[in-house]
C-alpha positions as CSV (number, residue, x, y, z in Angstrom):
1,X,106.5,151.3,-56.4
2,X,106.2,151.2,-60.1
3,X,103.2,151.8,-62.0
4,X,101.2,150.7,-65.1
5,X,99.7,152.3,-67.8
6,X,95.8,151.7,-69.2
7,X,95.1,153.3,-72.4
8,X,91.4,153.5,-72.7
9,X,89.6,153.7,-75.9
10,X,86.5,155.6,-74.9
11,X,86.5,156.8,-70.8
12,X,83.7,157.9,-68.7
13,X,85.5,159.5,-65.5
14,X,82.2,159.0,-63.6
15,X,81.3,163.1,-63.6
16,X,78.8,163.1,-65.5
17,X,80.7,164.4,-68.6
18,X,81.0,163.0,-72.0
19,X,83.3,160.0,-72.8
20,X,86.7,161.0,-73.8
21,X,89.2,159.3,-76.1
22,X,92.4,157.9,-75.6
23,X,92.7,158.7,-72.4
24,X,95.8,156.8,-70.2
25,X,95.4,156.0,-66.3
26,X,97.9,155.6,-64.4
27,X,98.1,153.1,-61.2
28,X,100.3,152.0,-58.6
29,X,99.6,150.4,-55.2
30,X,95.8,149.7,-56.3
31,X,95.1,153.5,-56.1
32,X,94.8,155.7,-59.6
33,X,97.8,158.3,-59.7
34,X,97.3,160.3,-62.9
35,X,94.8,160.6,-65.9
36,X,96.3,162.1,-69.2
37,X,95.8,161.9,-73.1
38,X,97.3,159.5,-74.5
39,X,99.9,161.2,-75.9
40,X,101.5,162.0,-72.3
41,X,101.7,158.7,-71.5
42,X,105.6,157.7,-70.9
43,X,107.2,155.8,-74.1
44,X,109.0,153.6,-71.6
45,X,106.4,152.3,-69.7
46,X,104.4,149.2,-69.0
47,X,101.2,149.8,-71.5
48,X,97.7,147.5,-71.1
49,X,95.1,148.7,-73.8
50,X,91.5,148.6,-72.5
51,X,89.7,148.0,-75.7
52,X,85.9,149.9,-75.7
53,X,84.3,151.9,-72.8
54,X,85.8,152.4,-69.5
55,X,83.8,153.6,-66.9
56,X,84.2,154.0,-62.8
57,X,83.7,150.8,-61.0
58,X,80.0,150.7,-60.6
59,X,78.5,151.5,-57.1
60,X,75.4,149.6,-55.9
61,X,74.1,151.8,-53.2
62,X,71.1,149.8,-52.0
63,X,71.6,145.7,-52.5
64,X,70.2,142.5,-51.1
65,X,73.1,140.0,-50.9
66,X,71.4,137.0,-48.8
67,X,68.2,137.4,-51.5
68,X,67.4,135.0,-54.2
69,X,65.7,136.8,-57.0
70,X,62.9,135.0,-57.5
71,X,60.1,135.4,-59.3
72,X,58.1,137.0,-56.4
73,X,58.8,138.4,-52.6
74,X,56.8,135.1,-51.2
75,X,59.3,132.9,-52.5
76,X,62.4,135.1,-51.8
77,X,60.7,135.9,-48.4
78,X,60.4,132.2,-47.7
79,X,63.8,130.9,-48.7
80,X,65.3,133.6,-46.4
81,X,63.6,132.8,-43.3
82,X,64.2,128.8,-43.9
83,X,67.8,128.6,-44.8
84,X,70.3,128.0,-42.2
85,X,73.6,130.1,-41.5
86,X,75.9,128.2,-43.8
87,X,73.2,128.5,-46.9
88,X,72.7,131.9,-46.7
89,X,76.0,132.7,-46.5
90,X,77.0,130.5,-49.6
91,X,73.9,132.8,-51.4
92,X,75.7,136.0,-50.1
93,X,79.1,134.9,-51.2
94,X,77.8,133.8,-54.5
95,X,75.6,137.1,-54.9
96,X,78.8,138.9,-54.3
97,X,80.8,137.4,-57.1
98,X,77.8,138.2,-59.5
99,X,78.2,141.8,-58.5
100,X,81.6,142.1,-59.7
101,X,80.8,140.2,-63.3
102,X,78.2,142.8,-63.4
103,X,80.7,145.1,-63.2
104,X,79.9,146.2,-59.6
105,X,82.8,146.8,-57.7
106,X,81.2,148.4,-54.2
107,X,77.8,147.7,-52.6
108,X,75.6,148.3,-49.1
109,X,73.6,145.7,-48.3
110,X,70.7,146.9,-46.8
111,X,69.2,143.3,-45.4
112,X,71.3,141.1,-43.3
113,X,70.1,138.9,-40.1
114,X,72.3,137.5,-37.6
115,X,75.7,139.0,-38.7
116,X,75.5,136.7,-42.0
117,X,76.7,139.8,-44.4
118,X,79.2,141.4,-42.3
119,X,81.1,137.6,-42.5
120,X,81.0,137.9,-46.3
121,X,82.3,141.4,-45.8
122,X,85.1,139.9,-43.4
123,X,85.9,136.8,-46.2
124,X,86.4,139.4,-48.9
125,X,88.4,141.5,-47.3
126,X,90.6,139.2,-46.7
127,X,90.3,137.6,-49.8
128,X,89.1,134.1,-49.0
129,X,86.4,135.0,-51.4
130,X,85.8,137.0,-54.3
131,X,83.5,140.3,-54.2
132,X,82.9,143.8,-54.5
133,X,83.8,146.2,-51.0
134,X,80.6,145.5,-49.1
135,X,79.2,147.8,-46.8
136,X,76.5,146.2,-43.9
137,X,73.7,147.7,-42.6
138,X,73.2,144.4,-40.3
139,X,69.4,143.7,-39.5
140,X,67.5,146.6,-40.3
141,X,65.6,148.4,-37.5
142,X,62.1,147.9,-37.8
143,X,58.6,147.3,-35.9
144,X,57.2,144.2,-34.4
145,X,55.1,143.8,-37.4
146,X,57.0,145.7,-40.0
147,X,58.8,145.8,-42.7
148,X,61.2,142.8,-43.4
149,X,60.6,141.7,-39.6
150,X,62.1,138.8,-40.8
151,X,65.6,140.0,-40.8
152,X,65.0,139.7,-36.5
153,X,65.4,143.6,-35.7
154,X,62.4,144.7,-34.4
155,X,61.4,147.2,-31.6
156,X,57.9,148.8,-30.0
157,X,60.0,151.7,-27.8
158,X,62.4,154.2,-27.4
159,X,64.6,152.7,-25.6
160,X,64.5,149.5,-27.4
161,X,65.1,152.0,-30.5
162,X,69.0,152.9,-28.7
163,X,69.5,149.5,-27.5
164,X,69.0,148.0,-30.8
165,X,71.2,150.9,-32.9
166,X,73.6,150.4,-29.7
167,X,73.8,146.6,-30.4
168,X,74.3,146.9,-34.2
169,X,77.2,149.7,-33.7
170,X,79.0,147.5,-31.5
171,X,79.0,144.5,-33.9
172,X,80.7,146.4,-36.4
173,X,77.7,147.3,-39.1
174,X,78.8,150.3,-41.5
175,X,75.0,152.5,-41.5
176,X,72.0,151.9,-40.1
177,X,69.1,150.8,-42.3
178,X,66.0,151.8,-40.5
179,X,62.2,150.9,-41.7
180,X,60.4,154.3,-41.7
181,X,57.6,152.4,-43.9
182,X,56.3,149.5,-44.7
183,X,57.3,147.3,-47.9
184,X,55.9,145.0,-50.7
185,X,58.1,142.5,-49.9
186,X,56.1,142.2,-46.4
187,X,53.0,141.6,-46.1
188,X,51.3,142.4,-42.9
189,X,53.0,146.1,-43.3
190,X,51.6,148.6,-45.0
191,X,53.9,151.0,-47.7
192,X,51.5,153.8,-47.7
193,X,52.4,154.3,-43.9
194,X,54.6,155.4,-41.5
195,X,55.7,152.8,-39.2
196,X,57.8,155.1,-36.5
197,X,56.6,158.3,-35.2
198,X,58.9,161.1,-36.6
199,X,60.3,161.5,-32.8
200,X,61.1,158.0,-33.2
201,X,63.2,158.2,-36.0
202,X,64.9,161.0,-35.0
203,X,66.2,158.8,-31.7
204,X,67.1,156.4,-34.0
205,X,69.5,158.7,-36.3
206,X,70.7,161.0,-33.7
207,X,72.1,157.2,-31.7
208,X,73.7,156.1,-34.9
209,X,74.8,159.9,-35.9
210,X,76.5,159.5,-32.5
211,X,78.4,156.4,-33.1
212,X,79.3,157.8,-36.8
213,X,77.4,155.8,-38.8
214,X,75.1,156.7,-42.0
215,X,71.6,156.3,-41.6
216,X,69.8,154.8,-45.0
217,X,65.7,155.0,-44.5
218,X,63.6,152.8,-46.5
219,X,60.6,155.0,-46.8
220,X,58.0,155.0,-49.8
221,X,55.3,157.9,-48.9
222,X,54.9,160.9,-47.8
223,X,55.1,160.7,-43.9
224,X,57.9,158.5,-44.0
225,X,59.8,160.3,-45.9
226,X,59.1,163.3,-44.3
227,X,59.9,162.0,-40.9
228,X,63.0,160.8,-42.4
229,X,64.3,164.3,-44.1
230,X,63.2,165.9,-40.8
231,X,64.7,163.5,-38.8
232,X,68.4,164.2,-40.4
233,X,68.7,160.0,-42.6
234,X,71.6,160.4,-44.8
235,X,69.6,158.6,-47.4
236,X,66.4,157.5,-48.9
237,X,65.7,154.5,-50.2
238,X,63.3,154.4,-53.1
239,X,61.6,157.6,-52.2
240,X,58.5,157.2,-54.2
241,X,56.8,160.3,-52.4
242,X,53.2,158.7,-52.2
243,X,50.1,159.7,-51.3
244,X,47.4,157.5,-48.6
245,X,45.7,156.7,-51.6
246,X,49.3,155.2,-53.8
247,X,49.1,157.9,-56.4
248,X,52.2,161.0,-56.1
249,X,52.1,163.6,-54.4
250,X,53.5,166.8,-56.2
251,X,57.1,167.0,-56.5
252,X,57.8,170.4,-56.3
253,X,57.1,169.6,-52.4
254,X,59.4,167.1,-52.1
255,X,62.1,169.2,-53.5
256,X,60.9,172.0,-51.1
257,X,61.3,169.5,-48.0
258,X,64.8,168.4,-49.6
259,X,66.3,171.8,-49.9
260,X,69.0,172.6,-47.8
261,X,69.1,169.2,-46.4
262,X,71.4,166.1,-45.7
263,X,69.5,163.7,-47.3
264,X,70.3,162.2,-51.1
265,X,67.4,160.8,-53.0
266,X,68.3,156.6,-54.1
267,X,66.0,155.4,-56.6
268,X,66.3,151.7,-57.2
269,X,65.7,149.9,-60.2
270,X,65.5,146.9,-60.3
271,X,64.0,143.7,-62.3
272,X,60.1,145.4,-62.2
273,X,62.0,148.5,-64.3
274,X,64.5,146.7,-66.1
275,X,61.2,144.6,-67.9
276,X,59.9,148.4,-69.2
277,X,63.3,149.3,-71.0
278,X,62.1,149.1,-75.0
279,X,64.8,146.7,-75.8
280,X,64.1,144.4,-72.7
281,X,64.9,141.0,-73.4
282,X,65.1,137.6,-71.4
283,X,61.6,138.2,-69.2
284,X,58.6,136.1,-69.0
285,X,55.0,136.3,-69.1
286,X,55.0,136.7,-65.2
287,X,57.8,139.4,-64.8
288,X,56.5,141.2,-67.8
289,X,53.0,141.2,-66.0
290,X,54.6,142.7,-62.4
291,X,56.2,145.3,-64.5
292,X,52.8,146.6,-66.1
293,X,50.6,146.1,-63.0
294,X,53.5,147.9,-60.6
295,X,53.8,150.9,-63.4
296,X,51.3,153.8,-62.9
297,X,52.1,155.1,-67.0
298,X,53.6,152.0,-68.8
299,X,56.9,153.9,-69.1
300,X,59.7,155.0,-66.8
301,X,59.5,158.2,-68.2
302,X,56.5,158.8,-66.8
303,X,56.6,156.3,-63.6
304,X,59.9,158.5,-62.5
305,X,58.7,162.3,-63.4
306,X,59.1,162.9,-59.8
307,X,62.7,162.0,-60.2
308,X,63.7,164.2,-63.1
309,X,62.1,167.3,-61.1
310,X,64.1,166.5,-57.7
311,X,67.2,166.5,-60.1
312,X,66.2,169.0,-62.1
313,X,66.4,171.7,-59.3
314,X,69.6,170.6,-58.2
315,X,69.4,167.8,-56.0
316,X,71.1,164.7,-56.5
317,X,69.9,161.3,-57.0
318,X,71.6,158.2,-57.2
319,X,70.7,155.1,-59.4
320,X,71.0,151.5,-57.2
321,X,69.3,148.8,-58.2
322,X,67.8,146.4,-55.4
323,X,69.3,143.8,-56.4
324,X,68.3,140.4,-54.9
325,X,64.5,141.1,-54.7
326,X,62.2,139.6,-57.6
327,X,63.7,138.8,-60.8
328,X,66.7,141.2,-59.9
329,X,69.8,139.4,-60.6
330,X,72.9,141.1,-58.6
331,X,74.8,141.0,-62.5
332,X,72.3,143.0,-64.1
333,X,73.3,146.3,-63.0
334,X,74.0,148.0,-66.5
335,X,70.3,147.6,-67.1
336,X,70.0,149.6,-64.1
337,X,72.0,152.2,-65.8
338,X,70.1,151.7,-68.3
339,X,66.9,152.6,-67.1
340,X,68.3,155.1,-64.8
341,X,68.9,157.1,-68.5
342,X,65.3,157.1,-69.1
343,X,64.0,157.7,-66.1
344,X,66.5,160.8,-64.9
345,X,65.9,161.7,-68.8
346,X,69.8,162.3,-68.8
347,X,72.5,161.0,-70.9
348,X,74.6,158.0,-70.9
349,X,77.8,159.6,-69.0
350,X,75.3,161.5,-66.4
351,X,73.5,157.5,-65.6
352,X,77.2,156.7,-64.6
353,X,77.8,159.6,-62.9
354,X,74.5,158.2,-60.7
355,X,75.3,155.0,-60.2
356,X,79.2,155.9,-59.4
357,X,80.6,159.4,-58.4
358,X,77.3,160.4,-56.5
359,X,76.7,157.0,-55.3
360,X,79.7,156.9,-54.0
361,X,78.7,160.3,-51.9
362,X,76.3,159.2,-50.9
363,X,77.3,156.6,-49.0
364,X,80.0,158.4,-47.5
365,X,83.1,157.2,-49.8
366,X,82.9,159.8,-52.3
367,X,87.3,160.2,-51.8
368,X,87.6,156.6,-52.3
369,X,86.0,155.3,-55.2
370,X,83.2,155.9,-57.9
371,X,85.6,158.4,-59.8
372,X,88.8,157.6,-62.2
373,X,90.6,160.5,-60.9
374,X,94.2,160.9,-59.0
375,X,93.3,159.4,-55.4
376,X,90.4,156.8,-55.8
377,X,90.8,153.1,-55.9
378,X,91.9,151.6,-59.1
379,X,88.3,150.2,-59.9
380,X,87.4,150.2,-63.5
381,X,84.8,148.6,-65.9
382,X,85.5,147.8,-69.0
383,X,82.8,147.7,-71.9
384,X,81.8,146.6,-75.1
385,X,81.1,149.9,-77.5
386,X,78.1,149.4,-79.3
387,X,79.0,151.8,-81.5
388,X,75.9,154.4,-80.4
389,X,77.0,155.7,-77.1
390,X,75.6,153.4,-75.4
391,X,76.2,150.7,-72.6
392,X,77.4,147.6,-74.2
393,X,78.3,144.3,-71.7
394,X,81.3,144.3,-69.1
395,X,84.0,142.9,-70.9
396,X,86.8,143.4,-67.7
397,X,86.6,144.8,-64.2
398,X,89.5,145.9,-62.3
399,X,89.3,146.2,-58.8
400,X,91.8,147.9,-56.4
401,X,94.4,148.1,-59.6
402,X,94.0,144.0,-60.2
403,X,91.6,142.0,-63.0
404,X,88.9,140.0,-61.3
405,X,86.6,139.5,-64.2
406,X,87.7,138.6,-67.8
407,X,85.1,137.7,-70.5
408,X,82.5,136.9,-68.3
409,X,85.1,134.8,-65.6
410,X,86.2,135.7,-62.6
411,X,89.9,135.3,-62.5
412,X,91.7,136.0,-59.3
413,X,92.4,133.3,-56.9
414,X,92.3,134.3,-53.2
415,X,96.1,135.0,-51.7
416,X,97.4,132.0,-48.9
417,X,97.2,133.2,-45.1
418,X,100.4,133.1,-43.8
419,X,101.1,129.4,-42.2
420,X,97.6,127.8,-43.9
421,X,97.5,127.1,-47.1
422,X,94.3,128.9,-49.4
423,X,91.2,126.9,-50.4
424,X,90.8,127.0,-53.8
425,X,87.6,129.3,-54.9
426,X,85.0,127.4,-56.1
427,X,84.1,130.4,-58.1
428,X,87.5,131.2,-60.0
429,X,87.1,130.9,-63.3
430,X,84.1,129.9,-63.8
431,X,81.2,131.5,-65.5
432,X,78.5,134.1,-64.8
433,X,75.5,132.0,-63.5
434,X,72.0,133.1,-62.8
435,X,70.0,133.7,-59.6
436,X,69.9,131.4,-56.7
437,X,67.0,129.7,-56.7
């Protein structure tokens, strides 16, 4: 199988290093084969210059495909739990092919209902549609009255707990995505509390351990996320460490708890951070009034200090963004990035590094993608410099070794199925668009 060159301008290898310059990549069969200097690069082969700053395909640990981004969790609640099959599956599809003009070349979606996702998974893997690799979590587990109940995954016993993980494994989800607190986004629960009894979670994760799937815990105080560590979750979602009363608790406890553990911090970013970064532009009066009433300091500096020491002795943390919840368009993920630099207090290759390489870990595909290294899938993002070292827009994202975004359009048309002839894609082609509303 022959190969083709990319000479990069400027490459982030997803590491956490510094960019490098002139740096070729080599790829055959949709997989990377080699990275050199320039100058090794064969004089008599195929050449495609990638003009600005190439980084990993971007990997969106903690997404909401079926969600609309609206301007607050009522209205995205209630379009949820009114739309039929067939429109939230359009949303997911469309959400999917925003992911990838953001540059966003895996996810895991962290809040289907009714199998809905895992088609969209199904239609892009087969190419009937255009998206990034999508991992499912199917309906999370949850309580009668808990967190995103809506999703129809909800349980009061133990062995409603193993029937329900049992159910989910055998319908083909990729992790488990249990409730271990409540969540803004729901009303009658409560995020300063634990809604399962550590015992309880510990059921839950040993049945999916046992059927070999991940276990991501949304959990956003203390107990919950203490059950959760103790309990063996592979992840935890947003992690804010809270006390009864909503302010932190000390951090050096939480990296005490994590120590010598399984379970990787995900801090999500989304629309309520992106409207703190100084040069934050395209939010109104209403976003920019969630952002300050949600912030405890007015800065992400100081609203993630929590974060910086978890990483700070060692740990990792990986950068996701939430997308799909208030004002958190699937697209925007460099301003994830962005903030992700901020709040870690790291630089601009080490943001990457959290939002590729160690996402990627996390999640349980760290030899697959998230890295431009001999091995991983051919996914790269290509850049506008900005001439500072920063993050300028996507210019071009290749996926699996093939362009699927080009200036803003997607551009790949999905392959015929043998004996039928393709659809065309309402997408190809066209322009990135906003939010579903």
């Amino acid at each position: 199988m022959s190969s083709v060159w990319y000479l990069a301008d400027q490459l982030y290898d997803g590491s956490g290093a510094p960019a490098r310059e002139s740096v070729g990549i080599e790829i055959a069969g949709g997989q990377i084969i080699s990275v050199a200097p320039a100058a090794q690069i064969p004089t008599d082969t195929r050449i495609e210059h990638l003009e600005g700053v190439v980084t990993p395909g971007f990997v969106d640990a903690h997404v909401h495909l079926l969600f609309t981004c609206d301007v607050d969790h009522e209205r995205t609640r209630h379009q949820f739990e009114t739309a039929d099959d067939a429109s939230l599956a359009a949303i997911g599809v469309r959400n999917a092919a925003e992911s990838l003009l953001g540059g966003v070349t895996t996810v895991r979606d962290c809040g289907d209902t009714r199998g809905i996702v895992m088609a969209v998974r199904e239609s892009v893997r087969s190419g009937w549609t255009l998206g990034p690799r999508i991992l499912s979590a199917g309906a999370p587990l949850t309580t009668t009255h808990g967190h995103l109940n809506w999703c129809g995954n909800t349980v009061a016993t133990d062995p409603e707990i193993v029937n329900a993980v049992e159910r989910l494994a055998d319908s083909g989800v990729d992790l488990l995505k249990v409730m271990t607190s409540g969540g803004n986004m729901t009303r009658e629960s409560d995020p300063l509390a634990a809604q399962f009894t550590d015992e309880q979670v510990a059921l839950a994760v040993a049945t999916a351990h046992r059927r070999g799937l991940h276990v991501a815990a949304h959990a956003q105080n203390v107990a919950s996320i203490t059950g959760a560590v103790r309990g063996g979750v592979d992840t935890l979602e947003h992690c804010l460490w809270r006390n009864p009363d909503g302010g932190f608790a000390d951090p050096q406890d939480l990296v005490h708890l994590l120590r010598g553990t399984s379970s990787t911090v995900v801090i999500t970013l989304a629309g309520i951070q992106r409207a703190l970064l100084p040069d934050a532009t395209g939010y109104g009066e209403i976003e920019l009034a969630a952002a300050a009433a949600i912030s405890r300091t007015g800065t992400l500096e100081g609203d993630f200090a929590w974060a910086r020491e978890v990483r700070e002795a060692g740990l990792p943390v990986v950068v996701a963004s939430d997308a799909g919840v208030r004002f958190t368009p699937h697209r925007g993920f460099l301003d994830t990035i962005r903030c992700g630099v901020l709040a870690l207090g790291c630089t601009v290759g080490e943001a990457i590094a959290a939002s590729t390489s160690a996402a990627a870990s996390a999640i349980g595909l760290g030899d697959q993608v998230g890295r431009i290294a001999p091995g991983c899938a051919a996914d790269l993002v290509v850049l506008d410099s900005d001439g500072a070292g920063g993050l300028g827009q996507v210019r071009q994202v290749i996926q699996a070794g093939r362009t699927v975004v080009r200036d803003g359009a997607l551009m790949v048309q999905p392959p015929p199925v043998a004996g039928h002839a393709a659809p065309p894609d309402p997408l190809a082609g066209q322009q990135a668009f906003d939010c579903v509303h």
